[in-house]
Phi, psi and omega in degrees: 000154192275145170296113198264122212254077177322143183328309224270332194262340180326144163278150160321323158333292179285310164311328157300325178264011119316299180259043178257321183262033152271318160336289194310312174243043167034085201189151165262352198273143169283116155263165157343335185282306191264348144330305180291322160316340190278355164296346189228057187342347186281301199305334194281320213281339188278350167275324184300292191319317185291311188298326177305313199293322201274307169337285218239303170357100194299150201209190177241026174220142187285180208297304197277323170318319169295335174270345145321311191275002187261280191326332167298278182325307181292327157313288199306333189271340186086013178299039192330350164278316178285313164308315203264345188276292215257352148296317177305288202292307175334294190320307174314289224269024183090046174244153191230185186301342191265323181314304210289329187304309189294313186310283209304328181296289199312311168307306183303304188288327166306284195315348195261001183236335156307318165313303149319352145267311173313312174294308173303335178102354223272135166297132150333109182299195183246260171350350183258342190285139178234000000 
């Protein structure tokens, strides 16, 4: 298992992106995803950058459409970390049980019919190409 790199233990590197994401997400808690990344400082601050920017950015899709659409990928991907890390944050930002039920249909259903074009092959209609 990977070493999880606590504040107290932090190089000065990592404690400036600890404390940009605790600042960003107005929060004092770490979680385990960028502890473990702080094993290697390059990889935390270029993920940390990225995810502040496509996450937190004003945008033309709001804070929970975007944790939805991360909970799609992550179901899809099998991320079990991540499902639970971006349910959680859904859940803050008002997504409730009926809500989660309607994503995981749309997830299945998607993923069983994407299998499905895939497997057949099937061309692109022409009206769909842009």
């Amino acid at each position: 298992m990977t070493k999880l790199i606590e504040y107290a233990e932090a190089s000065a590197e990592v404690r400036a992106v600890y404390d940009d994401i605790r600042a960003t997400r107005q929060t004092d808690y770490i979680n385990n995803f960028w502890k473990a990344l702080a094993n290697h400082p390059p990889t935390l601050q270029r993920t940390w950058q990225t995810i502040k920017e496509v996450m937190t950015s004003p945008g033309e899709l709001d804070p929970l459409v975007r944790e939805l659409i991360y909970i799609a990928v992550s179901v899809t991907n099998n991320c079990d970390y991540c499902i639970s890390s971006h349910t959680a944050a859904a859940r803050g930002k008002g997504m409730n049980d009926a809500m989660f039920g309607e994503v995981m249909a749309i997830i299945g259903t998607a993923n069983m019919t994407n299998r499905l074009a895939n497997g057949y092959k099937i061309p692109v209609d022409e009206q769909f190409k842009s």
